[in-house]
C-alpha positions as CSV (number, residue, x, y, z in Angstrom):
1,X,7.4,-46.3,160.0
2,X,11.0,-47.5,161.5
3,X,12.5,-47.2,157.8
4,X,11.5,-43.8,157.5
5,X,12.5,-42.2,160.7
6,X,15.9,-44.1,160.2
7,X,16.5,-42.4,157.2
8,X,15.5,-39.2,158.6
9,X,18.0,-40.2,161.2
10,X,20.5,-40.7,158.3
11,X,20.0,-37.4,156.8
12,X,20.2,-35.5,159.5
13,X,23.8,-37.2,159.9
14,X,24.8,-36.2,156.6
15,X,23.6,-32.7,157.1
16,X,25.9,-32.3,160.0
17,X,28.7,-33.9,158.7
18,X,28.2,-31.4,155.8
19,X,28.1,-28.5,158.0
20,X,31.5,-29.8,160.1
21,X,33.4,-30.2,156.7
22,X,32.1,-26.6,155.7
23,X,33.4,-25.6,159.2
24,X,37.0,-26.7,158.9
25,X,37.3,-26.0,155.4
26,X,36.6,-22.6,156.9
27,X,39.4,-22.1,159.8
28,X,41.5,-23.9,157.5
29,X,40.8,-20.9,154.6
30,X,41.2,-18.5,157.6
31,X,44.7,-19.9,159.1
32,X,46.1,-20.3,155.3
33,X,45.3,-16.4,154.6
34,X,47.0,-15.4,157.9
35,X,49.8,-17.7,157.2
36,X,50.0,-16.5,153.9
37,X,49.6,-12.3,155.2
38,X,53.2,-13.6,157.4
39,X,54.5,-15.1,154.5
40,X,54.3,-12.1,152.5
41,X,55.3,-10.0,155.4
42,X,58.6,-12.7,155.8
43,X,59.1,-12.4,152.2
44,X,59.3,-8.3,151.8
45,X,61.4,-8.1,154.3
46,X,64.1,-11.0,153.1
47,X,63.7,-8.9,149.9
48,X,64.5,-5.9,151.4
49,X,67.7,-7.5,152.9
50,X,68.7,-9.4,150.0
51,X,68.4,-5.7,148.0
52,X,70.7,-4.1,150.8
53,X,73.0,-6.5,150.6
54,X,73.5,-6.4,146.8
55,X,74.1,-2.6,146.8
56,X,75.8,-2.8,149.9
57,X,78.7,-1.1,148.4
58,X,77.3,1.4,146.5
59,X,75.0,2.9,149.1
60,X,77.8,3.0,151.3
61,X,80.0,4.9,149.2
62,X,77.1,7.5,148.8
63,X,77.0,8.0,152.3
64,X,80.5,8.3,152.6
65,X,80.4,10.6,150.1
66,X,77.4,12.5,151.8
67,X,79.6,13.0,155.1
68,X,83.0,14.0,153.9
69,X,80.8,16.6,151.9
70,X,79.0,17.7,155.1
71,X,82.1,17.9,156.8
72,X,83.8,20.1,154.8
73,X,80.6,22.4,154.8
74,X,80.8,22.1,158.7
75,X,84.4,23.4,158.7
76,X,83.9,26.4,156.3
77,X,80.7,27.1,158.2
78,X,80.8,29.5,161.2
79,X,80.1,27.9,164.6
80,X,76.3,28.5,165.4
81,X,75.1,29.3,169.3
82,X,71.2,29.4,170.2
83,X,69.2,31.3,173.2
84,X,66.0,30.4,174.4
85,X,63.3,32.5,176.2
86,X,60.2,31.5,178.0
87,X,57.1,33.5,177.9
88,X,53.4,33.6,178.7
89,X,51.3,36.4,176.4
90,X,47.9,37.7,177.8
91,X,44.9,39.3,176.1
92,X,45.3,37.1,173.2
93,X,48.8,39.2,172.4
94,X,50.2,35.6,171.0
95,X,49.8,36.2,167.4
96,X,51.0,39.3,167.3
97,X,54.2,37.8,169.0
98,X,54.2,35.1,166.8
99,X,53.7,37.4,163.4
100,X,56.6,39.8,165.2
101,X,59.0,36.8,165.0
102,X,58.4,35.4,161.7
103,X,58.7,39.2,160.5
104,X,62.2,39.4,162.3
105,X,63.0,35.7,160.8
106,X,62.2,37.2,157.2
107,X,64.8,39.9,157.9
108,X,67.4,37.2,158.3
109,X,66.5,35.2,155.5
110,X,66.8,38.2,153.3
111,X,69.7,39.2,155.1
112,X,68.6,43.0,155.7
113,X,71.0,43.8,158.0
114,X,69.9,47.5,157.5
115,X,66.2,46.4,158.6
116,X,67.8,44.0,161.9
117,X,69.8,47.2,163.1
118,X,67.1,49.5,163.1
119,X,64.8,46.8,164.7
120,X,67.5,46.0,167.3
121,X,68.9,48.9,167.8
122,X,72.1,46.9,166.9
123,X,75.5,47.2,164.6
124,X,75.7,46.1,161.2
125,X,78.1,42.7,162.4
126,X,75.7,41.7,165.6
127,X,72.8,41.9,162.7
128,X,74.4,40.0,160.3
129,X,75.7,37.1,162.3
130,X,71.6,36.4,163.5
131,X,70.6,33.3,161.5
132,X,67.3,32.7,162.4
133,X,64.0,33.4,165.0
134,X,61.6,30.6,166.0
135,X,58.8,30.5,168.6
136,X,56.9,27.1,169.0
137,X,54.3,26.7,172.1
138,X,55.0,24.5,175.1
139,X,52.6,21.7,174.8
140,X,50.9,20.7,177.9
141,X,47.7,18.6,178.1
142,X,46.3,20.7,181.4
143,X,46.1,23.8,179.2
144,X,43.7,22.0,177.1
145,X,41.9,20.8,180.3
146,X,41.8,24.4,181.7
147,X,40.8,25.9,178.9
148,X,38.0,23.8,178.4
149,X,37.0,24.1,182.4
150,X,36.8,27.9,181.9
151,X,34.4,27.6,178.5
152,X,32.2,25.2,180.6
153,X,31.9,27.9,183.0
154,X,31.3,30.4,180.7
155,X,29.0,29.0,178.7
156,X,25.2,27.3,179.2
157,X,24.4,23.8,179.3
158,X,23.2,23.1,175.9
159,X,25.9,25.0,174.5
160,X,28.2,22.3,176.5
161,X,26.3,19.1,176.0
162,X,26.9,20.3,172.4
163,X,30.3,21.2,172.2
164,X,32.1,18.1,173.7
165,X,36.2,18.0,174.8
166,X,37.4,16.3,171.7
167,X,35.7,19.0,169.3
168,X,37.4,21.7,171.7
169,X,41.0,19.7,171.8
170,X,41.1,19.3,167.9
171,X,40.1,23.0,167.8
172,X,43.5,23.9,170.2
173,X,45.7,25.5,168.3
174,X,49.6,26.7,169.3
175,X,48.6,30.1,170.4
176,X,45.9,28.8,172.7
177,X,49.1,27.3,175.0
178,X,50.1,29.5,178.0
179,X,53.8,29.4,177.5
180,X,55.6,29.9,174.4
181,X,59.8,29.3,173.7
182,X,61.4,32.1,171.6
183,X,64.6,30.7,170.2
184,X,67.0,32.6,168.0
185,X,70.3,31.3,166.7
186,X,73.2,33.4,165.9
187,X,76.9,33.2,165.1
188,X,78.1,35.3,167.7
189,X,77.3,34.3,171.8
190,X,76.7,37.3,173.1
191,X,74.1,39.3,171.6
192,X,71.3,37.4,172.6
193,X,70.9,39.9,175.7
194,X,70.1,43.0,173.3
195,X,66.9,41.2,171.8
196,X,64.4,40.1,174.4
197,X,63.9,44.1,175.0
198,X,62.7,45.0,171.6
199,X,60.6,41.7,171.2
200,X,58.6,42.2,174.1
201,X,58.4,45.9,173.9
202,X,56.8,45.3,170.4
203,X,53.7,44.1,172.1
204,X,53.5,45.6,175.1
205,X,53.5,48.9,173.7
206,X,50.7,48.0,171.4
207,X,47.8,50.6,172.8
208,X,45.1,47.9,172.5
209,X,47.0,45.2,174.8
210,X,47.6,48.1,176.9
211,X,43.9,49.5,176.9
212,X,42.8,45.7,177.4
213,X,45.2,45.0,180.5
214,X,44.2,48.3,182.3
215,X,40.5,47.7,182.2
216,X,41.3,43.9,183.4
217,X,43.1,45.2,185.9
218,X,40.7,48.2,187.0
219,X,37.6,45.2,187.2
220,X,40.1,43.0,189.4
221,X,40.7,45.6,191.6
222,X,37.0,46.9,191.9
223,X,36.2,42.9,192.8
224,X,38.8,42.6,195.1
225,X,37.5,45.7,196.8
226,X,33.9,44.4,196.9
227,X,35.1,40.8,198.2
228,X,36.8,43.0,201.5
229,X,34.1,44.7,202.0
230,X,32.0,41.7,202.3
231,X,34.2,40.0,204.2
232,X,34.1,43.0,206.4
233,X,30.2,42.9,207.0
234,X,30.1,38.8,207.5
235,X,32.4,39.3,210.4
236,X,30.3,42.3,212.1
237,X,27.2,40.0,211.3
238,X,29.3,36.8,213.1
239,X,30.5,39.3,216.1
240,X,27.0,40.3,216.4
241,X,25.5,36.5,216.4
242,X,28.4,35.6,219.3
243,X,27.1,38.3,221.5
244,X,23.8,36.9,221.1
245,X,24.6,34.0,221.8
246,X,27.0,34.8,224.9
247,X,23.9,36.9,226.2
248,X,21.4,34.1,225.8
249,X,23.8,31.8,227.8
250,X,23.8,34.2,230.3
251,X,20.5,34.4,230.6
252,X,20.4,30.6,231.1
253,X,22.6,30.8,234.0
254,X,20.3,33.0,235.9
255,X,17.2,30.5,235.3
256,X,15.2,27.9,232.9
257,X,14.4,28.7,229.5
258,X,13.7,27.2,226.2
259,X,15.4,28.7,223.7
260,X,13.9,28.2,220.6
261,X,16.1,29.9,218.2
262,X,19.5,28.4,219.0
263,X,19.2,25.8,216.5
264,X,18.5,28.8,213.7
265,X,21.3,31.0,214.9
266,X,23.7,27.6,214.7
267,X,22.8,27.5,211.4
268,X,23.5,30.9,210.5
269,X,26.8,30.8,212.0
270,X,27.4,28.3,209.8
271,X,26.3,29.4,206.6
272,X,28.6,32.8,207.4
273,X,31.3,30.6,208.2
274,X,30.6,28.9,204.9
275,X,30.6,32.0,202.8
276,X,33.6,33.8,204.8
277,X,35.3,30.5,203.0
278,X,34.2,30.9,200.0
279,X,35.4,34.8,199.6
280,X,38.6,34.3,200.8
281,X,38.8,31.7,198.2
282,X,37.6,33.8,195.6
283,X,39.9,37.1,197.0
284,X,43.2,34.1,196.5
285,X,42.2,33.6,193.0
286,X,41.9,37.2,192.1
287,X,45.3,37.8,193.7
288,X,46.7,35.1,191.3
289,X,44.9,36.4,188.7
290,X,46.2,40.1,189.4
291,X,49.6,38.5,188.9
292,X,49.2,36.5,186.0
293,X,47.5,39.7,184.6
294,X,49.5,42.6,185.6
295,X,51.4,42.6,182.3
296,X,50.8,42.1,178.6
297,X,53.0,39.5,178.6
298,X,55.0,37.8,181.8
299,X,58.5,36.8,181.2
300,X,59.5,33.2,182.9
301,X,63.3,33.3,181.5
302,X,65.1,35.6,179.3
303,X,67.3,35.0,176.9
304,X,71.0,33.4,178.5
305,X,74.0,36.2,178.4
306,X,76.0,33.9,176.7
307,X,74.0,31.5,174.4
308,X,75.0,27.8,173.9
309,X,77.3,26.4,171.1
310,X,74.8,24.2,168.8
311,X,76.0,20.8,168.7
312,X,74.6,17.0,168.1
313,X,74.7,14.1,165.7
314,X,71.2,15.0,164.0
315,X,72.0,18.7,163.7
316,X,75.4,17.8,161.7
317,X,75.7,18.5,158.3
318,X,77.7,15.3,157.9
319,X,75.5,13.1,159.7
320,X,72.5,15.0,157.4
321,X,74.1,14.6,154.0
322,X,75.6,10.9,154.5
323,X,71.4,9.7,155.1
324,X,71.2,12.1,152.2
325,X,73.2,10.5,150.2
326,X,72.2,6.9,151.2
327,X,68.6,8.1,150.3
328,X,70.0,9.5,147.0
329,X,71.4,6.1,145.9
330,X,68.5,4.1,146.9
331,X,66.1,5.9,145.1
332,X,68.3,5.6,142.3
333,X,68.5,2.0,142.5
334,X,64.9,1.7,143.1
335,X,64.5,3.6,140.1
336,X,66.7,1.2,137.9
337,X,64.9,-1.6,138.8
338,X,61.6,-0.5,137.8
339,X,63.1,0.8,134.6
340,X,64.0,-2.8,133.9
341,X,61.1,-4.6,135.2
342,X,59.0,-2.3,133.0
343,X,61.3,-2.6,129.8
344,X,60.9,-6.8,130.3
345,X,57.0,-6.3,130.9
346,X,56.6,-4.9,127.2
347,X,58.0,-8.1,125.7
């Protein structure tokens, strides 16, 4: 009986010295595949270097080559200035502005001066020195938040519990933002002023952006006139409830009573206090509304008088053609090497 539960005793041993061998052999698997994932990380990186510093020469006479090229484009270019405008369209007006500028920016690119001046309303020299019209939103995270605030208000609850922010935020496009930039760059620095006329009269003129801001307007004014009025009748019905209560205090002066509807009236003062709140609230955010409203679209900045010379490292031909270059060469390079790794493959 002793012999067998000793060798029971003894297999169980082995069993779990089995299963602590199979255990480190395990980490020990785990750290040498990490090790090795750093050693091949270590490795294409000392390639790298050892590849850079082979060809050294070469990819820095491409870049050379690349910025004494873009310097000489630089100096038989014209100098370039830029203008900026801020803007904020309404009534869903921001792809029309946004088709309006990439038509103008296809004028320029097909160098139609004939088609600028016309547009402009500008000579054949101020339309050829315009190089090009962009308009990119300003992107700003509480528009999202906003936006989705208002379709949660306009909206039922299943249609919410359905429709959750991260589906509406990937569904945010550029001309859901409130506030756009209009940039155009020319060669000359002072004809930036005769622009921002026709660009926003090309869409407020449009009839339906006009129809559409009148009737908005029209139903903001017809609300704000029904929020005074109301406001109106809560304060006769609270000038009314005070005389009440001054005459029932009088009345309490001249003898005992028990008034059993103070507590009521209390509580009607206060839920017309309440609601005088709440209007005035809502008659602040139809005046802001009025504002942001009263024009197809509201202009935050115009374009400067004079426009700003375009300068920096990363918008320099040279600096742009010398990483061209370097590219160039290293492609080239690259392109060697597998040529001859290939070529020694097939014997």
């Amino acid at each position: 009986m002793s012999t067998n539960q000793q060798k029971n005793n003894n297999e169980e041993e082995i069993d779990l010295g089995s299963l602590f061998v199979i255990i480190g052999r395990g980490f020990s698997n785990f750290f040498k595949f990490i090790g090795s994932i750093f050693k091949g990380i270590f490795d294409f990186i000392i390639t790298i270097l050892i590849f850079l510093k082979n060809n050294f020469i070469k990819i820095a006479v491409a870049g050379i080559i690349g910025l004494v090229a873009g310097f000489f484009i630089e100096k038989s270019n014209a100098t370039k200035f830029g203008s900026k405008m801020l803007v904020e369209p309404n009534f869903k007006s921001a792809m029309q502005l946004y088709n309006n500028i990439q038509y103008y920016n296809d004028l320029v690119k097909q160098k139609d001066t004939v088609g600028l001046e016309k547009t402009f309303n500008i000579d054949k020299e101020t339309a050829a020195s315009l190089k090009s019209f962009e308009i990119e939103p300003i992107v700003n995270e509480n528009d999202i938040i906003n936006s989705y605030n208002d379709f949660i208000l306009e909206v039922d609850t299943l249609t919410v519990k359905s429709y959750k922010f991260e589906k509406f935020k990937a569904s945010f496009t550029n001309l859901d933002y409130k506030v756009h930039k209009i940039e155009v760059i020319a060669e000359k620095n002072d004809v930036f002023r005769k622009l921002d006329d026709v660009i926003i009269s090309s869409i407020i003129n449009n009839k339906y952006f006009n129809r559409l801001k009148e009737l908005t307007n029209e139903n903001l004014n017809r609300t704000d006139s029904l929020y005074r009025e109301n406001l109106t009748q809560i304060d006769s019905l609270r000038r009314v409830y005070m005389n009440v209560m001054l005459e029932e205090a009088k009345k309490q002066t001249t003898g005992t009573s028990i008034d059993l509807g103070g507590e009521k009236r209390t509580t009607k003062e206060l839920e017309l206090f309440e609601t005088n709140r709440q209007i005035n609230g809502d008659l602040k955010r139809i005046a802001e509304e009025k504002s942001n409203k009263y024009e197809v679209i509201n202009v935050i900045s115009n374009f400067q008088p004079v426009g700003y010379e375009i300068k920096g490292i990363t918008k320099s031909y040279a600096f742009k053609l010398a990483l061209l270059g370097m590219f160039l060469m290293v492609f080239i390079l690259l392109l060697t090497k597998l040529n001859s790794y290939l070529n020694n493959y097939k014997k």
